[in-house]
C-alpha positions as CSV (number, residue, x, y, z in Angstrom):
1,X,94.9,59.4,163.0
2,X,95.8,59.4,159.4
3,X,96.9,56.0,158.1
4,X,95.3,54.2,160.8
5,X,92.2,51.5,160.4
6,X,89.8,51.0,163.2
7,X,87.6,48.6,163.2
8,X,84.3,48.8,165.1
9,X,82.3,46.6,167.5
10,X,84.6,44.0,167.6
11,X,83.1,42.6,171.1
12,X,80.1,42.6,169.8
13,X,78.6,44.5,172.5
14,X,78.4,47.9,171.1
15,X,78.8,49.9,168.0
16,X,81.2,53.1,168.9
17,X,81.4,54.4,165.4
18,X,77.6,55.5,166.4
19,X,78.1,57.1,169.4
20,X,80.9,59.0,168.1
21,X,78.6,60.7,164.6
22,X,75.8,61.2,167.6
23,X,78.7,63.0,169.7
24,X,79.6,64.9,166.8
25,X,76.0,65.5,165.9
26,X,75.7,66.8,169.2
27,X,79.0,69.4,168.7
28,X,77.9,70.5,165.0
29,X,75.0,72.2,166.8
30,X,77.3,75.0,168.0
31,X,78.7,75.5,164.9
32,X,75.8,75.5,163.4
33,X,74.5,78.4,165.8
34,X,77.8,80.3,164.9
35,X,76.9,79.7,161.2
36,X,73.1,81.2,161.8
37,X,75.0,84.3,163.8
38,X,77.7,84.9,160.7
39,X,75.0,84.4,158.0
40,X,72.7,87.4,159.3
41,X,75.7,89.7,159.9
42,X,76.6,89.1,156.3
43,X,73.1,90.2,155.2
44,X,73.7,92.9,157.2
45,X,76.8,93.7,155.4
46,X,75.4,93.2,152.1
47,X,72.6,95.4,152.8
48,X,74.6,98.1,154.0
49,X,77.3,97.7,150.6
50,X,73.8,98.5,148.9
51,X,73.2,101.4,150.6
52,X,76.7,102.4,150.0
53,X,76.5,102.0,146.6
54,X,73.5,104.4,146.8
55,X,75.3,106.9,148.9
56,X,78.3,106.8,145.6
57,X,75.8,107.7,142.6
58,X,74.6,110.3,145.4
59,X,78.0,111.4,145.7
60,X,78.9,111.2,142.0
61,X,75.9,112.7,140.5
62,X,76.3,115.8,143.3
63,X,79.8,116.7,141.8
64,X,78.2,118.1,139.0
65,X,77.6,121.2,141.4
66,X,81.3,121.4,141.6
67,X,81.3,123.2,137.6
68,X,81.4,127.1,138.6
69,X,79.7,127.0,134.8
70,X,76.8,125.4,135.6
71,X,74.5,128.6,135.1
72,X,76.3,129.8,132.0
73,X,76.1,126.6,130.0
74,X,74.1,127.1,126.0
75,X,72.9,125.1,123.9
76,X,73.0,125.1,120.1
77,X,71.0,124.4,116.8
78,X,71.5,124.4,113.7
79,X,69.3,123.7,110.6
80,X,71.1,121.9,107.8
81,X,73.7,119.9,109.8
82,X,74.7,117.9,105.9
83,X,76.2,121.5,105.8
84,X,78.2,121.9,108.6
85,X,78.5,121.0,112.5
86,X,78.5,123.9,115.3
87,X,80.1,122.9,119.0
88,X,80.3,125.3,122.2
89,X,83.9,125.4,122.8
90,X,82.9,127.7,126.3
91,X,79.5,128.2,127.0
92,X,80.0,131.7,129.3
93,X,82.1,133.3,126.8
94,X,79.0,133.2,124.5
95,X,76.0,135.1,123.8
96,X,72.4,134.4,123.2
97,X,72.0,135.1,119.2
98,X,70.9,134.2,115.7
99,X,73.2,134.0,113.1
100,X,73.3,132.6,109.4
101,X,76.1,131.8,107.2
102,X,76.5,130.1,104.0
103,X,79.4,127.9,102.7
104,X,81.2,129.5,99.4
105,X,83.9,126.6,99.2
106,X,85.6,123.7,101.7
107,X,89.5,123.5,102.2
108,X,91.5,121.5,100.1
109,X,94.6,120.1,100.0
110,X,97.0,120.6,96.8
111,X,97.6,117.1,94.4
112,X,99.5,116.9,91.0
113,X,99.5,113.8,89.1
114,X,101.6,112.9,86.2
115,X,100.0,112.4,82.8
116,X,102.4,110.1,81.5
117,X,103.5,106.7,83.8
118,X,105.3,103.0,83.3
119,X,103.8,100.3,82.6
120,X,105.0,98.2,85.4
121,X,105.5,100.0,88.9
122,X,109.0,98.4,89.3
123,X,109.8,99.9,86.4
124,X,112.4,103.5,85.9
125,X,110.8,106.3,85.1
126,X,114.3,108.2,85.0
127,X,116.6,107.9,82.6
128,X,119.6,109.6,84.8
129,X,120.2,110.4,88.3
130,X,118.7,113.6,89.8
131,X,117.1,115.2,92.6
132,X,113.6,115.8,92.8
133,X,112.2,119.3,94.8
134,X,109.6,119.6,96.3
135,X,108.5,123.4,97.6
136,X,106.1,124.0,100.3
137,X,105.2,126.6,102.9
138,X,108.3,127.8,102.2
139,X,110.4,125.0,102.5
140,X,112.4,122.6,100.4
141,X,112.4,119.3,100.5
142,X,114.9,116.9,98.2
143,X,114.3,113.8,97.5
144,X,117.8,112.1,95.5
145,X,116.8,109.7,92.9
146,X,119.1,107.1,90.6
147,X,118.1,106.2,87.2
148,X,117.7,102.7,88.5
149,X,114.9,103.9,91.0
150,X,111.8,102.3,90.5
151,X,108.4,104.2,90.5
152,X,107.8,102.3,94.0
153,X,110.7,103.0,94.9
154,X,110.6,106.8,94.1
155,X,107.0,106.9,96.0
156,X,108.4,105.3,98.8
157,X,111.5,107.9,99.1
158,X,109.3,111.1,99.3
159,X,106.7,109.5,102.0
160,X,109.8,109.3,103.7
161,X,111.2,112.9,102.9
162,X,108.8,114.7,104.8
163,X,105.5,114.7,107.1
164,X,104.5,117.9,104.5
165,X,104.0,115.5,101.7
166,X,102.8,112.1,100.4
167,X,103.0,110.6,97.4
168,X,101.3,107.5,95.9
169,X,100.7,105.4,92.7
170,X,97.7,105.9,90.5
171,X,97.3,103.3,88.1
172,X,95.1,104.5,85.5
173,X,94.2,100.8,83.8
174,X,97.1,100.8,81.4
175,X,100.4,102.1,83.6
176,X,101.1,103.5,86.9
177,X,101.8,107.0,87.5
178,X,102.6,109.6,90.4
179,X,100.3,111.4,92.5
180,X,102.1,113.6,95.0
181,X,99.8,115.7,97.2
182,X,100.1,118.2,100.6
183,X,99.1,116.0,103.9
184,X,97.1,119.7,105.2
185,X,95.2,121.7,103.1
186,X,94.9,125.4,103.0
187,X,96.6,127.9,100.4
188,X,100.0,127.8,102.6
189,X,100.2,123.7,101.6
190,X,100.7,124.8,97.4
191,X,103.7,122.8,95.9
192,X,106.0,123.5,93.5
193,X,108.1,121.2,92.1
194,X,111.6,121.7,90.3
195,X,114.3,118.6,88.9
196,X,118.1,118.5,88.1
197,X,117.1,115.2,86.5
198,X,114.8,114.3,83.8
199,X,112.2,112.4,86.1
200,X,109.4,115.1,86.4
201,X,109.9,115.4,82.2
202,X,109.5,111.5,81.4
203,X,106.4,111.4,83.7
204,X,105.3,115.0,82.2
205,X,104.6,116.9,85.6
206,X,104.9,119.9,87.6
207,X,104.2,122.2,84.9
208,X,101.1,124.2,85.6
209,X,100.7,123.9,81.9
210,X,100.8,120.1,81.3
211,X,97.8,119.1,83.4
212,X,99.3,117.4,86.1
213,X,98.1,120.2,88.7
214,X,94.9,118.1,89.5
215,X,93.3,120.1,92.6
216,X,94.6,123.5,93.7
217,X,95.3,124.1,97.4
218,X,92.6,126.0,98.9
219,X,91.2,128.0,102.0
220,X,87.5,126.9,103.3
221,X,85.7,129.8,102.8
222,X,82.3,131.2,104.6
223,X,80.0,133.9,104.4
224,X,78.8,135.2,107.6
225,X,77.4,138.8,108.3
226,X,78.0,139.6,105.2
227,X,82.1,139.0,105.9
228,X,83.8,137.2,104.5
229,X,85.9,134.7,106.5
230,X,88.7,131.9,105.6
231,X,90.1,128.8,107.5
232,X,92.9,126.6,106.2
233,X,91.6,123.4,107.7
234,X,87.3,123.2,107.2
235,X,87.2,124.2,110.9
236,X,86.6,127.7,112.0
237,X,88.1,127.2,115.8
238,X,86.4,130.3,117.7
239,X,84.3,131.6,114.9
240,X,82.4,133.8,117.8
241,X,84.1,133.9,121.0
242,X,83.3,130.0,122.5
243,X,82.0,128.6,119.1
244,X,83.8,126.3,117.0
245,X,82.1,125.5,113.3
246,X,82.9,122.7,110.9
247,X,82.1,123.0,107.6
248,X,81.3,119.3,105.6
249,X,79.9,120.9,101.8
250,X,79.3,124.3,100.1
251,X,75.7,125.7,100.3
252,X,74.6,128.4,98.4
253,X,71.6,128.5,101.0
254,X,71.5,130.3,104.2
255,X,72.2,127.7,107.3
256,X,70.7,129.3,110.9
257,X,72.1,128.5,113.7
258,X,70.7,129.3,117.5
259,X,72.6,130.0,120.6
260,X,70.2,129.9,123.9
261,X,71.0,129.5,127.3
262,X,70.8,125.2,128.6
263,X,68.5,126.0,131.4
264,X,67.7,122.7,131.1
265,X,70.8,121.3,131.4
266,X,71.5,123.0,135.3
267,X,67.9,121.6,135.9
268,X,68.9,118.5,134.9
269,X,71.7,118.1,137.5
270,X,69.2,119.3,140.5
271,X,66.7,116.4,139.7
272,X,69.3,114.0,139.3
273,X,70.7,114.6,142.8
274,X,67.3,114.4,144.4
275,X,66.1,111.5,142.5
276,X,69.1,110.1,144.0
277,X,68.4,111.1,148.0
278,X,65.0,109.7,147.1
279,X,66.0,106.1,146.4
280,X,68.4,106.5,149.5
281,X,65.2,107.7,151.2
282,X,63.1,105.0,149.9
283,X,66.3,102.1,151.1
284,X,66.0,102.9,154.2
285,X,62.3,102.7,154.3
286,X,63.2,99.0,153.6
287,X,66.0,98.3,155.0
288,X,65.9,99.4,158.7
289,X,62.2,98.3,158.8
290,X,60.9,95.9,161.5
291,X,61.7,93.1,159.3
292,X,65.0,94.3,157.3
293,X,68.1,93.8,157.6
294,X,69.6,96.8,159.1
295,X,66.4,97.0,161.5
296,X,67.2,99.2,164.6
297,X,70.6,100.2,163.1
298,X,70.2,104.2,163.5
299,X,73.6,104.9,161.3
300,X,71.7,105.3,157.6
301,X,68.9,107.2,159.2
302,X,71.9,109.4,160.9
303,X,73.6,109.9,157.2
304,X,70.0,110.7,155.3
305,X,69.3,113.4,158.3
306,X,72.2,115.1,157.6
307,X,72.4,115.0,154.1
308,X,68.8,116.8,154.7
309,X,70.6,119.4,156.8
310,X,72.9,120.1,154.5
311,X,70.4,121.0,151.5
312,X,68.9,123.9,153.6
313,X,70.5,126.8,150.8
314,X,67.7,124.9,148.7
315,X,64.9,125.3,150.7
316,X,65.9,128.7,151.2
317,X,65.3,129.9,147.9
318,X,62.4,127.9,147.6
319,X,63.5,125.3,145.3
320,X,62.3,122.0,147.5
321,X,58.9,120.4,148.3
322,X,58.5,117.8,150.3
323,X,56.3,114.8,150.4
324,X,55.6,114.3,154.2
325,X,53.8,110.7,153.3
326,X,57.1,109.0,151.4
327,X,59.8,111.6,152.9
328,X,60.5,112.6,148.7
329,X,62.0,115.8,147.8
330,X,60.9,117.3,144.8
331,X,62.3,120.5,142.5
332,X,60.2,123.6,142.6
333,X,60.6,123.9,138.4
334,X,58.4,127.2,137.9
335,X,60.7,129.1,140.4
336,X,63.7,127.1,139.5
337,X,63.0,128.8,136.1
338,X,62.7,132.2,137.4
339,X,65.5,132.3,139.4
340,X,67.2,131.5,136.5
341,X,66.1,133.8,134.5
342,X,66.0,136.8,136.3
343,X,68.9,136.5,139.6
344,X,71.2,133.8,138.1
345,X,74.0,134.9,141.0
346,X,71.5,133.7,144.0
347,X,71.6,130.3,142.1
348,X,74.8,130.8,141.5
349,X,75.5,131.5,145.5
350,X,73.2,128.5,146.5
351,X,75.5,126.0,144.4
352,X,78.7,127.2,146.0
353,X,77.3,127.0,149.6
354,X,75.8,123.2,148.1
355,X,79.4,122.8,146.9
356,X,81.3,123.9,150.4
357,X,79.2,121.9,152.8
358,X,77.3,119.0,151.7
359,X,80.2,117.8,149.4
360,X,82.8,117.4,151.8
361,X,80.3,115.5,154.4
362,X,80.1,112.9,151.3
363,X,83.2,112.5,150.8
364,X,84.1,112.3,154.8
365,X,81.7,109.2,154.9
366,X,84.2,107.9,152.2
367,X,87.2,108.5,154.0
368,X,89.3,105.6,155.5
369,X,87.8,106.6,159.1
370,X,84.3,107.7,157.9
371,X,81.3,106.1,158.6
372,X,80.8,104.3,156.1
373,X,84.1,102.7,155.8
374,X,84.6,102.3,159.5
375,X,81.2,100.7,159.5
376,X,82.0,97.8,156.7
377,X,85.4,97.0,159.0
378,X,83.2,96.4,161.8
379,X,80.9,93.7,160.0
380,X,84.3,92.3,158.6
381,X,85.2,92.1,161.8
382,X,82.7,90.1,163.0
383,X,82.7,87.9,160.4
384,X,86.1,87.1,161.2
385,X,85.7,86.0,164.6
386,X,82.8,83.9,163.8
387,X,85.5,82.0,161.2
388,X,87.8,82.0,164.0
389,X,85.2,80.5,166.1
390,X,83.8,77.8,163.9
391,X,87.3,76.7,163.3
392,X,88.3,76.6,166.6
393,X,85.4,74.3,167.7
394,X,86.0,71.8,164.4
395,X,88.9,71.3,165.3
396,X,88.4,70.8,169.0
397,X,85.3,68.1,168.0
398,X,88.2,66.8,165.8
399,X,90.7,66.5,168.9
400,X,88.0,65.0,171.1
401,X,86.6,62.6,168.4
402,X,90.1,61.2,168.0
403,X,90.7,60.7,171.9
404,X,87.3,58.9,172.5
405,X,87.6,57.1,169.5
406,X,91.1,55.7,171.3
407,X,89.5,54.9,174.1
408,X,86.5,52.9,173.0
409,X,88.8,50.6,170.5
410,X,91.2,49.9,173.3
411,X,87.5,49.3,175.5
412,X,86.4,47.4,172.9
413,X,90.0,45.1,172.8
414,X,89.3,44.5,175.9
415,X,85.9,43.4,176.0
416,X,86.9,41.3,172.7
417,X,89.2,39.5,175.4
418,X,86.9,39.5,178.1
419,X,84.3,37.5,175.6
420,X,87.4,35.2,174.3
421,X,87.8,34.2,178.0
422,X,84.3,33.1,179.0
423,X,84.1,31.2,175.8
424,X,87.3,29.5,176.7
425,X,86.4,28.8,180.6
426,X,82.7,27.6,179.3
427,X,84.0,25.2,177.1
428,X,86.9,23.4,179.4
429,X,84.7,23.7,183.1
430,X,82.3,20.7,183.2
431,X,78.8,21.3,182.4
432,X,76.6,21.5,185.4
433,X,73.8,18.1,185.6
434,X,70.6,18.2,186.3
């Protein structure tokens, strides 16, 4: 017990602090089987997690099948991307074709900046109290100003007047002037200024005659098919039905750009999905072999079966071989490619039967009462009454230590006694003579 001191062999007759760690030696060796028992269920467990994680990119790389768009998707080039960027906004909408364009101007947004300034910005440019307006798209905006009003101060006011707007200083090496400018471009951003003060006159601005109008609000312009076409921003959303182009420069030059259909790209998803049941394949090879893991466990050869059931709308069409040696499925490419080509809707009804039977047979095993879930509780399980086993039998060697280690101290006293007495009866009883 805790707290207590034993000391052993007192008699000298025997040492019982021995034959208790032999005792316990003795005990360990169930625990230790227990331990051997839990150990190979948790490699069991571990290998099966693995095949799990197999059976999820398997899973994940099939829902690809789920895009009704698979068939229709295009891909695009163009040949002077410094010139602009092209992106499929929705592939089915759009149509295999050629087209060229050039690039007669980009959008821009409209800045004036005064051509007179202060020298320091916490200086007044006004000399009286006004308001300043500011005209865009149609609207007004008024910014109130005191003759006290630093230039800082005055920039700061018409940030805050409006999200149409922005103003800033430009110091030019000598004093600090005002540069106000649209936040969008496009002709509909064009600002006009007006002043019931004297501010826009000391800082000589807003006249289209003084200068001051620095860049001119503009449209992005294009020349395609021989039209001519406009954007306020430098992005021509649905240029062609399901084709967004960005324009980045002007080009005098003609840049091509090429719409085909991605057969590549559907391909793609097939070979993923069966390089996938291939390394499930090849795991099972390993793992329920005469020396894996999961040898004799039938469930993963149970879950590859079916999953090879399921793919039956593929061999149908022709689309599968199969290695009979290493148990691989392969993608028939050259008739792959003619289906698509020529009867896209029998690809098109293969992928939807893929979609409405295999798919939800993955995601059952996933389910809280699928196999493969079901199958991880039972190893946790297991595990768990090993734990509860081991801990049980500690604590019963604990129990039992503790009561024989009572009984051999007070076994010992005694003897300790027993020894005390015969040296005490030797030494008064007379010795025998010869």
């Amino acid at each position: 017990m805790a707290g207590e001191i034993y000391l052993s062999n007192l008699s000298g007759q025997f040492d019982y602090q021995s034959i208790l760690q032999k005792y316990q030696q003795l005990k360990f060796q169930q625990v230790d089987l227990i331990k051997q028992k839990e150990q190979a269920i948790q490699q069991k467990e571990s290998a099966f997690k693995s095949f799990a994680d197999l059976l999820k990119n398997f899973r994940s790389d099939f829902e690809a099948l789920a895009d009704p768009k698979l068939f229709d998707k295009k891909s695009v080039t163009i040949s002077n991307e410094e010139v602009a960027s092209v992106t499929i906004t929705d592939p089915a909408k759009l149509q295999e074709m050629n087209l060229e364009f050039s690039v007669d101007r980009l959008a821009s947004k409209d800045v004036w900046l005064s051509q007179s300034g202060v020298a320091d910005k916490s200086d007044a440019p006004a000399t009286e109290d006004g308001t300043l307006t500011l005209t865009i798209d149609g609207s007004d905006i008024d910014i109130d100003y005191t003759a006290s009003d630093s230039l800082s101060q005055i920039v700061d006011k018409i940030n805050q007047s409006s999200d149409k707007v922005g103003a800033s200083l430009f110091f030019d090496g000598s004093q600090y002037r005002l540069l106000i400018s649209s936040t969008q471009t496009g002709e509909q951003q064009s600002i006009s200024m007006s002043d019931s003060g004297d501010l826009l006159q000391n800082l000589q601005m807003g006249d289209e005659d003084d200068g001051s109008h620095v860049q001119v609000a503009q449209n992005a312009q294009i020349d395609i098919f021989g039209q001519k076409v406009q954007s306020q921003t430098n992005t021509f959303a649905n240029l062609l039905d399901g084709l967004t182009l960005e324009v980045h420069k002007v080009s005098s030059e003609p840049v091509d750009i090429g719409i085909v259909s991605d057969e590549k790209s559907a391909k793609d998803v097939f070979q993923k999905i069966l390089g996938d049941y291939n390394s499930l394949v090849d795991y099972i090879k390993d793992a329920t072999g005469k020396n894996g893991p999961l040898s004799g466990d039938y469930t993963l050869h149970s879950i590859r079966s079916q999953i090879f059931s399921l793919m039956t709308p593929l061999m149908e069409k022709g689309l599968l071989s199969v290695d009979h040696e290493t148990g691989h499925l392969s993608l028939e490419g050259t008739k792959f490619d003619e289906l698509y080509r020529q009867d896209k809707d029998s690809l098109e009804s293969m992928r939807q039967e893929l979609t409405d039977t295999l798919q939800p047979y993955l995601d059952s095993l996933f389910d809280p009462y699928g196999v493969v879930k079901q199958k991880e509780k039972s190893y946790d399980r297991q595990i768990q009454k090993y734990e509860e086993s081991i801990e049980s039998i500690l604590k019963r060697i604990e129990k039992e230590s503790e009561i024989m280690k009572k009984e051999f101290i007070h076994l010992d006293s005694i003897m300790a006694q027993m020894n005390d007495i015969k040296t005490r009866l030797t030494a008064i009883l007379p010795k025998k003579t010869q």
